[in-house]
C-alpha positions in Angstrom: 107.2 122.2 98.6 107.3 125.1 101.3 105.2 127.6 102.4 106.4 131.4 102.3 106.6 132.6 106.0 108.0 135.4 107.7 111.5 135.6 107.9 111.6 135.3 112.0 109.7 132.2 111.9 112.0 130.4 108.9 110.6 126.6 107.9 113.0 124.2 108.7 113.8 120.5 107.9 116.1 117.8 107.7 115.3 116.9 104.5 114.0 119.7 102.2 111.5 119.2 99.1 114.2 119.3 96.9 116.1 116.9 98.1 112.6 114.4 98.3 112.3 115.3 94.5 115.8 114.2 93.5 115.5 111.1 95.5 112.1 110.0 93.9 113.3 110.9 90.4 116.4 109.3 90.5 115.2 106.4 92.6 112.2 106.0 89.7 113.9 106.0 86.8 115.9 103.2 87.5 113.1 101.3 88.8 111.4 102.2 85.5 114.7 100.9 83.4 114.6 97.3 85.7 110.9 97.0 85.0 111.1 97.7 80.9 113.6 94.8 80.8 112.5 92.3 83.2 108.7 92.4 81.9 109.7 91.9 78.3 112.2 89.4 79.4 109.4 87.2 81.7 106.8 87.9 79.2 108.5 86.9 76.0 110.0 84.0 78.2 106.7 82.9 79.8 104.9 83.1 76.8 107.8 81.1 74.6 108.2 78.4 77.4 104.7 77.6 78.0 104.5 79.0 81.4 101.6 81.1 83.0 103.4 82.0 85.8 106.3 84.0 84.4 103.9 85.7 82.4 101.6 86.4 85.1 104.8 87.6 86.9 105.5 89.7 83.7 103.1 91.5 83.6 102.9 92.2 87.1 106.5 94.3 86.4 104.4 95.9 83.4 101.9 96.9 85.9 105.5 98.6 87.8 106.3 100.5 85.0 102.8 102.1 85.1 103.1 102.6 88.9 107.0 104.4 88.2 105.6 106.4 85.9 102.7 107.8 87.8 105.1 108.6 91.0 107.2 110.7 88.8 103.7 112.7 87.9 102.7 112.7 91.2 106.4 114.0 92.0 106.5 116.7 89.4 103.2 118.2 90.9 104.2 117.9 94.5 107.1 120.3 94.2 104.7 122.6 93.1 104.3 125.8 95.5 100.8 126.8 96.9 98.6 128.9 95.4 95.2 130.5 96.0 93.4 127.1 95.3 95.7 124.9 97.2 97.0 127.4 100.3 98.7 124.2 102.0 100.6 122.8 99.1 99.9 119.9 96.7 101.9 117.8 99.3 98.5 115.1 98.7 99.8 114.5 95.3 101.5 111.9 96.6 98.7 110.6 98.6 97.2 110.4 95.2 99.9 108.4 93.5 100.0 105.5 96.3 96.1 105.0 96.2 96.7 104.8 92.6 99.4 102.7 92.8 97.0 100.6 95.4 94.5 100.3 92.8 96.7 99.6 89.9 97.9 96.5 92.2 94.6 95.7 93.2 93.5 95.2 89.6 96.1 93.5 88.6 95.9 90.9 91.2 92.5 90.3 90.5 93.1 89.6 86.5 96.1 87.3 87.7 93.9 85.6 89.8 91.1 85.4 87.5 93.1 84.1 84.9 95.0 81.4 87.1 91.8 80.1 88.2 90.4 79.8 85.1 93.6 77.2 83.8 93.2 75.2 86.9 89.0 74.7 86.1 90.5 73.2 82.6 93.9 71.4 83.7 93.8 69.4 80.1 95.2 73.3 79.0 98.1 73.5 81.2 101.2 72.9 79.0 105.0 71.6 80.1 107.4 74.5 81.1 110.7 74.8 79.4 113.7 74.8 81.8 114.4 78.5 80.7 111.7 79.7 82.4 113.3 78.7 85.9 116.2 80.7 85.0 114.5 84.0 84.1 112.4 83.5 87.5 115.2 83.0 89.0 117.2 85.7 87.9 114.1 88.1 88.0 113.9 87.4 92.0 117.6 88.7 92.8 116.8 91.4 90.6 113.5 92.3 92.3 115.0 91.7 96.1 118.2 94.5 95.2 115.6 96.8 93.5 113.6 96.9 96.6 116.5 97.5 98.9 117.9 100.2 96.9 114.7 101.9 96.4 113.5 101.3 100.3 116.9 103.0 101.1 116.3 105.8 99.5 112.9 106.3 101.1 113.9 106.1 104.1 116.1 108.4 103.8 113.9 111.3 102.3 110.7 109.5 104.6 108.8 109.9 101.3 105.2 107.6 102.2 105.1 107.5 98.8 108.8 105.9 98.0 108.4 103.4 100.4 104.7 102.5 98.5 106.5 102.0 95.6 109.2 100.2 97.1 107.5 97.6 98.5 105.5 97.4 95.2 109.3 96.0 94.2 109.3 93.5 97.1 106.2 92.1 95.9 107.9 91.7 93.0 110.5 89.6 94.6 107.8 88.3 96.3 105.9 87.0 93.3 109.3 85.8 91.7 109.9 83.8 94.7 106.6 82.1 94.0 106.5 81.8 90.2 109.9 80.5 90.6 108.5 77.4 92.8 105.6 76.6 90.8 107.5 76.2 87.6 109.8 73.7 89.2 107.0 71.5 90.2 105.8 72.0 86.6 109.4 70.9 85.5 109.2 67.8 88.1 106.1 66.5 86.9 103.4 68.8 88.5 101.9 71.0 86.4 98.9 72.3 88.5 102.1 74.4 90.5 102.0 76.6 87.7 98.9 78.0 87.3 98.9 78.0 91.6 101.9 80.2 91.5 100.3 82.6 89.3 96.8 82.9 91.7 99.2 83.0 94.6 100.6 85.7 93.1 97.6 87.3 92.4 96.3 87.1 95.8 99.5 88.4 96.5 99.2 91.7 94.4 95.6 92.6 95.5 96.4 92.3 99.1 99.1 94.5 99.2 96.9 96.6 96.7 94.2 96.6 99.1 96.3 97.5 101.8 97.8 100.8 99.8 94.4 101.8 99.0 92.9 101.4 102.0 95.7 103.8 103.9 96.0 106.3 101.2 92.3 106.7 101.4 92.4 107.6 105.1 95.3 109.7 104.4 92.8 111.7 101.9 90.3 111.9 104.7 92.5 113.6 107.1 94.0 111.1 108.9 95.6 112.1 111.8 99.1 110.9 113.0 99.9 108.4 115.8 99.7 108.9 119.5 103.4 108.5 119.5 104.1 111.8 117.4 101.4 113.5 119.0 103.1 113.6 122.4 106.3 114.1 120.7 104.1 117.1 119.6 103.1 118.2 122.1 106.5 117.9 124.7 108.0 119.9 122.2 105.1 122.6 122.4 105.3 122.7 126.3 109.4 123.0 126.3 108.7 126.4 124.7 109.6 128.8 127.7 105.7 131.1 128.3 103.9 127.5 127.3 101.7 126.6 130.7 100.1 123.7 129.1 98.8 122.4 126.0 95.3 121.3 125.0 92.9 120.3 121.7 96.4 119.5 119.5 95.1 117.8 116.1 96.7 116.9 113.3 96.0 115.6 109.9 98.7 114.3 107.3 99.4 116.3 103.9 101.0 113.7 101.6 104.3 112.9 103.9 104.4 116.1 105.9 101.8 117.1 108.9 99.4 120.0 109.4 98.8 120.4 113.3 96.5 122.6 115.2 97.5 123.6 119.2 96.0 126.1 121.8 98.5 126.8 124.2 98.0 128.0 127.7 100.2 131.1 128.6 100.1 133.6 131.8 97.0 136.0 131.8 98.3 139.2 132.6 100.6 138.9 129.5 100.6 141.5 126.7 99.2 140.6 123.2 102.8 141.0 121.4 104.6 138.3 124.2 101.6 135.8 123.6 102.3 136.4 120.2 106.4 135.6 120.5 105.3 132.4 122.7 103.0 131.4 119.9 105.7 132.0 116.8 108.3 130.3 118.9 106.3 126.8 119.8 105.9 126.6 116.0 109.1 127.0 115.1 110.4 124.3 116.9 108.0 122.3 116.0 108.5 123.0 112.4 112.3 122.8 112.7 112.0 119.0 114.8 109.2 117.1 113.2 107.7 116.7 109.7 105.1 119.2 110.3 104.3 121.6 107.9 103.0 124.4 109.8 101.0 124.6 113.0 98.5 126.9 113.8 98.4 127.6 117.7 95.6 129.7 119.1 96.8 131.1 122.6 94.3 130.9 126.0 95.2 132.8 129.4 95.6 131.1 132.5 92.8 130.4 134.9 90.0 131.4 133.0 87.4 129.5 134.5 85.0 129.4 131.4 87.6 128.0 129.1 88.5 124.4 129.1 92.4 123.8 129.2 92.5 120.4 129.5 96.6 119.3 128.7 97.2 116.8 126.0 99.1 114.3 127.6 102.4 114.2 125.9 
């Protein structure tokens, strides 16, 4: 989504909306098409073979058809343009969907758990796996692992926070697989408690990288700024802008994957109010046109005003 500004002072980016939106909705739907087959597949399997792990692992793809679905929601909002109740955007929809998508995990990685700790209480229930539960774990890992790839690709390439949630959701998958795929081969060898072990490992699995989601997205929500690194990248781009004396009190806070920033800059004092303003418009459009910043307010100070404070932010 883009603002409307004034036609001298043009938003500009390397990757538009648009091209976010294609990526996420073509990126989803065919990690929505892996997940409908591989979860029936493990959890018709798992449940045929005797084996708690590939249905554990099963449903945790079920859970990724339920996280595909709410990115393309939180997509389809995103692109929306602002209005009188949301001036900045609805770039946080996607801050939404990855602490959802945090949440899902983290509740799914508790059940798994929960249930995995409950066969290993009452080892008499654990049954012997069927060797074609090894080759649908098996084959569901390679799966996973070129799903995440492909998908992590993509994110990168449209830097979408929200992409890269989801594709990591995939490589927990793979992850999982990995896991599930071990402890029904001790099953098949003559160890059955592996089983039920790979499922909580999997579970602890899930809900850490659950937690982990939820924890970020939440700080994200509470207007988290960015890192000290793309602050003074900020900033040197700021002070390159010909009139800019210095730079101080530059704050930002994310807006989904984009950046809302706040600068005053320092400029000569005997200035008029029209240059101050052309120093002002021109600092933001560079920084609008060479980071992921969605607009930046700047309020402008004159030199050697003794009662202001214009303390530089170090670049």
């Amino acid at each position: 989504m883009e603002l409307s500004f004034p036609p001298d002072d043009e938003h500009d980016s390397s990757v538009t909306q648009a091209q976010k939106s294609a990526a996420a909705s073509r990126s989803t739907w065919v990690s929505a098409a892996v997940n409908v087959a591989l979860s029936a597949a493990q959890i018709v399997v798992g449940v045929t073979s005797k084996s708690q792990g590939l249905v554990a692992d099963g449903v945790h793809s079920l859970s990724d058809l339920l996280a595909d679905f709410a990115v393309l929601l939180a997509n389809q909002h995103s692109r929306k343009d602002a209005d009188a109740e949301h001036p900045y955007g609805h770039q946080r929809f996607e801050t939404g969907a990855s602490l959802a998508l945090g949440l899902l995990l983290l509740a799914v990685g508790v059940g798994m758990a929960w249930s995995a700790v409950g066969k290993l209480e009452h080892p008499d229930t654990i049954a012997d796996v069927h060797l074609s539960a090894l080759w649908v774990a098996l084959g569901a890992l390679v799966v996973k692992e070129t799903l995440f790839r492909y998908m992590l690709r993509v994110a990168k390439a449209v830097k979408s926070g929200m992409l890269i949630a989801n594709a990591w959701h995939a490589r927990s998958d793979a992850a999982s697989s990995l896991v599930v795929a071990l402890g029904i081969g001790g099953n098949l060898l003559g160890y059955p408690l592996l089983d039920p072990i790979a499922a909580l490992i999997v579970g602890l699995m899930v809900g850490k990288m659950g937690w982990s989601f939820t924890w970020d997205a939440f700080n994200d929500l509470m207007d988290r700024g960015v890192d000290e690194q793309e602050v003074a990248a900020i900033c040197t781009t700021i002070l390159q802008t010909p009139g800019v004396l210095s730079v101080h009190d530059l704050k930002t806070r994310k807006m989904g994957d984009m950046v809302v920033a706040d600068a005053h800059i320092v400029v000569q004092a005997d200035i008029t109010v029209e240059a101050g303003h052309e120093i002002a418009v021109e600092a933001r459009r560079r920084v609008v046109q060479q980071h992921n910043v969605l607009n930046l307010m700047t309020h402008v100070d004159p030199a050697n005003r003794p009662d202001l404070d214009h303390t530089r932010t170090a670049p």
